[in-house]
C-alpha positions as CSV (number, residue, x, y, z in Angstrom):
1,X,136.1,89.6,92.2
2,X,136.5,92.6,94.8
3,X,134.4,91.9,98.1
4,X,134.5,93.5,101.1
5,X,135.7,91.5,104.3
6,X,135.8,91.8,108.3
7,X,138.6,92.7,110.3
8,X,141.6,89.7,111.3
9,X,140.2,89.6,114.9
10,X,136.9,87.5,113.7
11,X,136.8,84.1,114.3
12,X,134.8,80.7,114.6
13,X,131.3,80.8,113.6
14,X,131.6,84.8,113.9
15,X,133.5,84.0,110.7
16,X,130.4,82.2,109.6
17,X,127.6,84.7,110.3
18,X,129.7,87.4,108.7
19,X,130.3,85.6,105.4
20,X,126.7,84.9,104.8
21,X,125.4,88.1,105.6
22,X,125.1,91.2,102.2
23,X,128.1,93.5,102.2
24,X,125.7,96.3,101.2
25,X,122.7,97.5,102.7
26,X,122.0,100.7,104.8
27,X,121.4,104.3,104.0
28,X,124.5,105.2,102.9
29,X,125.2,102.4,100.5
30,X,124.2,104.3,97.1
31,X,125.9,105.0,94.1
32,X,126.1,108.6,93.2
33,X,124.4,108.1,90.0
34,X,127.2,111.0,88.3
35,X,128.5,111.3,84.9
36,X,131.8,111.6,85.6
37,X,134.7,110.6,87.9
38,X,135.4,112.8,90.5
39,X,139.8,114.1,90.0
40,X,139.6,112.7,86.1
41,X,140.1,115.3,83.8
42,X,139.2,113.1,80.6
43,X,136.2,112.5,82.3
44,X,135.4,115.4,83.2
45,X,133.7,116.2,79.5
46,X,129.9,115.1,78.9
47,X,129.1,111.7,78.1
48,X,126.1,110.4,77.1
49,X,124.5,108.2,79.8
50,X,122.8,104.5,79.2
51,X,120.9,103.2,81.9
52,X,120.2,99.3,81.5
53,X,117.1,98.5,84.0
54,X,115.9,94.5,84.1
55,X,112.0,94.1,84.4
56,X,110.4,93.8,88.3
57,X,109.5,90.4,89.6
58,X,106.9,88.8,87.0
59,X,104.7,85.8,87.9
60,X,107.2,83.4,86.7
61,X,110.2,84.9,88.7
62,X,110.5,83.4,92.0
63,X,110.4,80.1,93.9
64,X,108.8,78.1,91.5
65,X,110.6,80.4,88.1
66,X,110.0,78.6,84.8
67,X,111.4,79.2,81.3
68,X,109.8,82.3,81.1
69,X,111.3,83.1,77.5
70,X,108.7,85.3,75.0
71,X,105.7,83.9,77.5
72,X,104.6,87.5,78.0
73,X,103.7,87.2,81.6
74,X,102.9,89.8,83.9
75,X,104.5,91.7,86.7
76,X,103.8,91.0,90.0
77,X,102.6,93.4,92.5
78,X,105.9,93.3,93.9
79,X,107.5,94.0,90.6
80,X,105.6,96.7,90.1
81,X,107.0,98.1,93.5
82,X,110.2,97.5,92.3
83,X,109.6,99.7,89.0
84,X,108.2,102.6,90.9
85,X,111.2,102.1,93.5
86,X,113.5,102.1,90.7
87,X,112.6,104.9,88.9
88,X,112.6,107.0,92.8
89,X,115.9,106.1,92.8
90,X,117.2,107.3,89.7
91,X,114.8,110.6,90.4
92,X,116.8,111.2,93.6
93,X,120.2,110.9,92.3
94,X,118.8,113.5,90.0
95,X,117.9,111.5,86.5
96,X,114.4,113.0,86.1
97,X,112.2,111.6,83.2
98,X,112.4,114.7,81.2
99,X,116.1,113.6,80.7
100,X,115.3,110.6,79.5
101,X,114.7,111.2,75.2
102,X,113.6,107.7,74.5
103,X,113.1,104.6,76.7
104,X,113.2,101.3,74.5
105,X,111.1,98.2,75.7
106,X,110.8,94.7,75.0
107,X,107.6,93.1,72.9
108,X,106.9,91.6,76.4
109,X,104.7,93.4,78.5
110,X,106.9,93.1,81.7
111,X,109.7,95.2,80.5
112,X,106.5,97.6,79.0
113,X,104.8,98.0,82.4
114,X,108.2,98.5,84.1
115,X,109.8,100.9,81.6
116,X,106.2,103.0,82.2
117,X,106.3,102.5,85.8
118,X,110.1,103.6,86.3
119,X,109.8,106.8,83.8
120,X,106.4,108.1,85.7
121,X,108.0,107.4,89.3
122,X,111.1,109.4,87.5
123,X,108.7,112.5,87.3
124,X,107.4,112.3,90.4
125,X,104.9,115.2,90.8
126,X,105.9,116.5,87.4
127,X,103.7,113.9,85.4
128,X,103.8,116.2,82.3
129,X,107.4,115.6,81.7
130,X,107.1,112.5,80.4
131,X,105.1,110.5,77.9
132,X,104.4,106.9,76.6
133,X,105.1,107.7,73.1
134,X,109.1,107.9,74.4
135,X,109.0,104.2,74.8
136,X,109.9,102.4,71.6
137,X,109.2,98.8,71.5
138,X,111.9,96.2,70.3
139,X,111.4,92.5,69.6
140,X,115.2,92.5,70.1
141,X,115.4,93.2,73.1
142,X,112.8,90.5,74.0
143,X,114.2,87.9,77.0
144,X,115.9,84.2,75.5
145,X,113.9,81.8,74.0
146,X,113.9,79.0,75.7
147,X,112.5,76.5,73.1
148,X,110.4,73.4,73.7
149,X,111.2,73.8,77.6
150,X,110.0,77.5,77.0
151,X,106.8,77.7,80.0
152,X,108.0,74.4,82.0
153,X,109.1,74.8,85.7
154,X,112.9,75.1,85.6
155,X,112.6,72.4,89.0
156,X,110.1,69.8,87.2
157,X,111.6,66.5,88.0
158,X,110.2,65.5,84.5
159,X,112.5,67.4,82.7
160,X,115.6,65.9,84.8
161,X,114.3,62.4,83.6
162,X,114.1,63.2,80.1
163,X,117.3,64.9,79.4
164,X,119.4,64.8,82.3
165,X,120.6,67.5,85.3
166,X,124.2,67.8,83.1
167,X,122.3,68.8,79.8
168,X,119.6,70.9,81.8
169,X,122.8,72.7,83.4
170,X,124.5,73.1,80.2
171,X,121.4,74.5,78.2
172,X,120.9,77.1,81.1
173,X,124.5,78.1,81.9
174,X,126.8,77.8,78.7
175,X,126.8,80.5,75.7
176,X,126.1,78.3,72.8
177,X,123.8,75.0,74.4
178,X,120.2,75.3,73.6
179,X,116.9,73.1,74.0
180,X,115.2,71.4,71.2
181,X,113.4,73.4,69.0
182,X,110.0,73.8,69.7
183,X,107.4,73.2,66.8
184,X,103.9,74.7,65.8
185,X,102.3,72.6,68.3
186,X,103.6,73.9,71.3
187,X,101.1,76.0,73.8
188,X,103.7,78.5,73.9
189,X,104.7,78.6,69.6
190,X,104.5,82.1,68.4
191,X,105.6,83.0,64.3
192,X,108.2,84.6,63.2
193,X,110.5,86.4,64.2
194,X,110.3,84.4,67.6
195,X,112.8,81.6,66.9
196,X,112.0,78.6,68.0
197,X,114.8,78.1,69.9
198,X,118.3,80.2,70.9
199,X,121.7,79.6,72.8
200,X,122.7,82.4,75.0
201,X,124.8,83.6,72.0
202,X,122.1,83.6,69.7
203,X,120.0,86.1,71.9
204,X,123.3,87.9,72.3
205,X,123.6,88.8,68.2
206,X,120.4,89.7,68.2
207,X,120.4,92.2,71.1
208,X,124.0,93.9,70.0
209,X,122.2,94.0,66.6
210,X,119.3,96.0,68.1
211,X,122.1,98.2,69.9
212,X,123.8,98.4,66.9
213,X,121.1,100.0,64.6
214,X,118.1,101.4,67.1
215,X,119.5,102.3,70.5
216,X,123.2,103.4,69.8
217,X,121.0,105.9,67.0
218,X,119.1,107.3,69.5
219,X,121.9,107.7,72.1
220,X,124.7,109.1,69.8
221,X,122.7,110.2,66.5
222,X,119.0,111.4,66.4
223,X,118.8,115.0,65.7
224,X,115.0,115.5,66.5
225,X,115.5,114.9,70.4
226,X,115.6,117.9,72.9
227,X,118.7,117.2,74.7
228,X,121.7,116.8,72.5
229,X,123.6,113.6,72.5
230,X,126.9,114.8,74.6
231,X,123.9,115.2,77.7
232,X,121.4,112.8,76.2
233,X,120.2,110.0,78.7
234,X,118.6,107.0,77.4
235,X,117.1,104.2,79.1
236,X,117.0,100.6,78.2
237,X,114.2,98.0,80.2
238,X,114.4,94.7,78.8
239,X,115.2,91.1,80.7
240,X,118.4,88.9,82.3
241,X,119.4,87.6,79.1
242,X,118.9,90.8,77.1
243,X,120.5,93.0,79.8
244,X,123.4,90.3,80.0
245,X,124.4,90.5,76.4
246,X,124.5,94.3,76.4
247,X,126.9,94.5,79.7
248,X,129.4,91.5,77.4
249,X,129.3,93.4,74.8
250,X,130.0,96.7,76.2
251,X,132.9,95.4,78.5
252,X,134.5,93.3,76.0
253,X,133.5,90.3,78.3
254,X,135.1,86.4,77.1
255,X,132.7,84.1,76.0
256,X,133.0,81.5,79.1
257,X,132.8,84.0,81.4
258,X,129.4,85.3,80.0
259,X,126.6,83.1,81.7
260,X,128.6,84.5,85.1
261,X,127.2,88.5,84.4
262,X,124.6,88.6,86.9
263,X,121.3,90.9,86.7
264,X,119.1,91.3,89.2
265,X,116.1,92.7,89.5
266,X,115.0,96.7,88.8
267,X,118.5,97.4,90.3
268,X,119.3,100.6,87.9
269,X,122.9,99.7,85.9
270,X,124.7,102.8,84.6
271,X,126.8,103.4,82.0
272,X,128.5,106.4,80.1
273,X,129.6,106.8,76.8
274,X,131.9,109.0,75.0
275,X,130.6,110.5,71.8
276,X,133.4,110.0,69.5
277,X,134.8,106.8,70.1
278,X,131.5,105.5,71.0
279,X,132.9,103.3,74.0
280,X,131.9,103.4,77.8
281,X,134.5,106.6,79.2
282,X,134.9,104.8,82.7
283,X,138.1,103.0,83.6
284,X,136.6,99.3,84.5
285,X,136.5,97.7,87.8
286,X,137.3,94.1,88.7
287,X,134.1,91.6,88.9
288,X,133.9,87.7,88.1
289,X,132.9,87.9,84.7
290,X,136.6,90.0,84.0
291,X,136.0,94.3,84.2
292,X,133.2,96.2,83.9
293,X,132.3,99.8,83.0
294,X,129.3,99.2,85.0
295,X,128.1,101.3,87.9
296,X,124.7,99.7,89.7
297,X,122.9,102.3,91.5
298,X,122.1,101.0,95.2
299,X,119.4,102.0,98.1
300,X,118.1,100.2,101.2
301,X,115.5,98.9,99.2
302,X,117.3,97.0,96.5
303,X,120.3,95.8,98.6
304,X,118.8,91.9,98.5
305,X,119.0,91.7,94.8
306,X,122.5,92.9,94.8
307,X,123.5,90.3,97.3
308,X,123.5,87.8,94.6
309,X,125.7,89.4,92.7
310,X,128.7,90.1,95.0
311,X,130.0,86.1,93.9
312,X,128.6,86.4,90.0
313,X,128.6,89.9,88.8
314,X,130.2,92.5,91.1
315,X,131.5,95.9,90.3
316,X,129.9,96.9,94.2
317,X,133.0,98.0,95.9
318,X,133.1,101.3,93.6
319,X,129.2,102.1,94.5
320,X,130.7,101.6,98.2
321,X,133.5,104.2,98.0
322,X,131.1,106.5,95.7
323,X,128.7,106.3,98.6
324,X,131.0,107.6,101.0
325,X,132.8,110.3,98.6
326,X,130.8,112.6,100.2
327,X,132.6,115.4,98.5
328,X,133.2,113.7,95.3
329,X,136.7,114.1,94.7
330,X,137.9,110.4,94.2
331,X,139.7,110.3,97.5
332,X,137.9,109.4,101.1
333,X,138.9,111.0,104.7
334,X,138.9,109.5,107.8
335,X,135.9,111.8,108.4
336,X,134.1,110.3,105.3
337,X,134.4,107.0,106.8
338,X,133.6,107.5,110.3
339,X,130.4,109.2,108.6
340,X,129.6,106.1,106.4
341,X,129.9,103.9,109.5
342,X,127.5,106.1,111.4
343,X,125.1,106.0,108.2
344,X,125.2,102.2,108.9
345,X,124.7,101.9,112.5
346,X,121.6,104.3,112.1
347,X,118.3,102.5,113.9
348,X,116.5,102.5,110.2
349,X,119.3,100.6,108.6
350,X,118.1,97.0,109.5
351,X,119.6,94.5,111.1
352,X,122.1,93.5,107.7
353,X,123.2,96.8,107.6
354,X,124.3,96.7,111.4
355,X,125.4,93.3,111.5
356,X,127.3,94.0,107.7
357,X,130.8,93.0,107.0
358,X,131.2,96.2,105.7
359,X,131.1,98.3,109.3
360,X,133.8,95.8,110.2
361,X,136.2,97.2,106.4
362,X,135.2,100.9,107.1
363,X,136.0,100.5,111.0
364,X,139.7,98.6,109.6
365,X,140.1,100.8,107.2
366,X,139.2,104.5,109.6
367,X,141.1,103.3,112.4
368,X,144.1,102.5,110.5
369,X,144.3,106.1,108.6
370,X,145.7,109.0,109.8
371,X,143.2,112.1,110.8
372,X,145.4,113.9,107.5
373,X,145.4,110.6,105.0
374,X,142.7,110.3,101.9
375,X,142.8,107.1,100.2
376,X,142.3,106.5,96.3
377,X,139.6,104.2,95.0
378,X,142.3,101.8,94.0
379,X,144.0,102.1,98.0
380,X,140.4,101.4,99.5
381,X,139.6,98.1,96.9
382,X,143.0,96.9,98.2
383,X,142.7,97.2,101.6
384,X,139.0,95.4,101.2
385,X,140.6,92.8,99.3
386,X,143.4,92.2,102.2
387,X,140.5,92.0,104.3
388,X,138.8,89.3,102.8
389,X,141.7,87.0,101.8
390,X,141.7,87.4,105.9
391,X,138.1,86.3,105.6
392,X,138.6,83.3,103.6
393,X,141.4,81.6,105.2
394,X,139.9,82.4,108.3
395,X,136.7,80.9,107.7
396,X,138.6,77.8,106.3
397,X,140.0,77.1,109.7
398,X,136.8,77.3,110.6
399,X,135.5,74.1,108.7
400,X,138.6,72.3,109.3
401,X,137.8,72.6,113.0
402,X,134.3,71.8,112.5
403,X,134.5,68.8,110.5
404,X,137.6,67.9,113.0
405,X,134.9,67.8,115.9
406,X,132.3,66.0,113.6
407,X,134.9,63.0,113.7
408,X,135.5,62.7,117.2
């Protein structure tokens, strides 16, 4: 994992604050949202361009979540927000719904109402340019099914009595424990094809199945859509579990390390494929689940969703440095820097963005270069990783001091 960490000089509960606070927030924290790698001449070519996109906050999301599962539950108001903010996002880093040939959709009518949402925020004043009948439903693509828990608060101390925290945990957080089956009784039972029960695995064969035959078609294959498939962009709205499975499979992740892949929501995941070999063109970047292909597109607005996922699913030190790369050609200035900082320290930023460990990096990082020096992506994740092993062991001394003084 590659996180971004404050300068040496911190210290004692400094050390604290800093830690707990999001590493990425602020205007200038975005991901470009571009096809290609800026100073890569293989990459250079076209790609084709997948954007993964989890549902907005539903009903069942939230302080008191439940086993949402194939409960088709709606958004909230607040997810809906998220949707339209999503789909402004990917409009401003210039992915307009008339690049968008199909959009496929769960059965569920959260990942529906978002895909809709996102696509007609996408054409902003241009509502012409895009229609429902691009959305193909999938019952693939539909969230894990959950079972006879399926609809139950995931906090109910009932269900900690009757199978235990350690079997709760495992059913929850391993790739192949499930709960029981449910049966026809249950409020919740709906007929085949819904299973009536699945491991994280078992949602994962189905959803590289529907990649397999329906969306890796229409990305690579399909004749009859107006952009052809070395340009074609195709977006896919579907839930954690779905959205997980897609990311393991496309980055090769190893079984244990799949529960870890973390996805927030309506945060806009991109990736880009290469026709011929019909693999992600990217070079991967370090996370906790292994390397990714990923790149998450970032604004002020979906910073707190991505917090989450600098321990469990990372891959955000690249939309960092893509956010400064002002000029795009895989190297940063001092200049770029010293502008990224100012970006932060802006009045409209927010307090996280001003108070962020990141100011502290870009200020190590800009005061250390030369007014002449440029620094590859792989210079900048080093220096961030230096800074947070500072971070760490500085932060330890910390709590040994603390629970020093709690003895005496």
């Amino acid at each position: 994992m590659v996180v971004c960490g404050a300068a040496a000089q911190l210290t004692g509960p400094c050390v604290r604050r800093v830690m707990r606070c999001n590493i990425f927030g602020g205007n200038a924290l975005r991901s470009t949202g571009q096809r290609h790698l800026a100073g890569n001449d293989d990459s250079r070519r076209s790609a084709s361009t997948l954007i993964l996109l989890r549902h907005g906050k539903s009903i069942w999301n939230g302080d008191s979540a439940r086993f949402t599962g194939w409960c088709d539950i709606p958004l909230t108001v607040q997810g809906r927000v998220e949707a339209v903010a999503a789909g402004q996002l990917l409009r401003s880093r210039g992915i307009k719904a008339s690049s968008v040939c199909v959009a496929f959709a769960s059965e569920l009518e959260r990942s529906h109402e978002t895909c809709e949402l996102a696509l007609a925020s996408m054409a902003g004043h241009e509502q012409e340019t895009w229609s429902s009948e691009r959305i193909r439903r999938e019952w693939k693509l539909n969230e894990r099914h959950y079972g006879c828990v399926q609809g139950r608060f995931k906090n109910d101390p009932d269900l900690v009595k009757e199978y235990g925290e350690e079997t709760l945990v495992q059913w929850r957080r391993s790739l192949h424990g499930k709960p029981p089956p449910m049966d026809t009784s249950h409020p919740y039972y709906l007929p085949p094809p819904a299973p009536l029960t699945e491991s994280l695995a078992d949602c994962q064969r189905r959803v590289v199945s529907c990649w397999e035959e329906s969306i890796s078609n229409a990305l690579f294959d399909e004749e009859d859509l107006p952009v052809p498939p070395d340009e074609r962009t195709i977006m896919v709205v579907a839930h954690a579990n779905t959205i997980r499975a897609l990311m393991a499979h496309f980055d090769d992740v190893e079984e244990e390390q799949v529960p870890n892949l973390y996805v927030p929501n309506s945060v806009p995941i991109l990736y880009d494929f290469c026709r011929a070999t019909r693999k992600p063109v990217e070079e991967k970047l370090e996370s906790a689940a292994g390397t990714s292909h990923a790149r998450w597109m970032l604004s002020p607005e979906n910073h707190h969703h991505v917090r989450k996922a600098i321990s469990t699913g990372g891959m955000l030190t690249r939309a960092l440095f893509d956010a400064m790369d002002t000029t795009r050609d895989g190297a940063l200035c001092r200049t770029e820097l010293e502008a990224g900082i100012r970006e932060l320290l802006r009045p409209d930023a927010g307090p996280v963005a001003r108070d962020c460990v990141v100011v502290d990096v870009a200020k190590k990082c800009a005061f250390e270069m030369s007014p002449e020096e440029y620094i590859s992506y792989e210079e900048f994740e080093r220096r961030t990783t230096e800074a947070y092993d500072e971070i760490r062991f500085m932060e330890s001394l910390y709590e040994d001091d603390h629970e020093i003084g709690a003895w005496v």
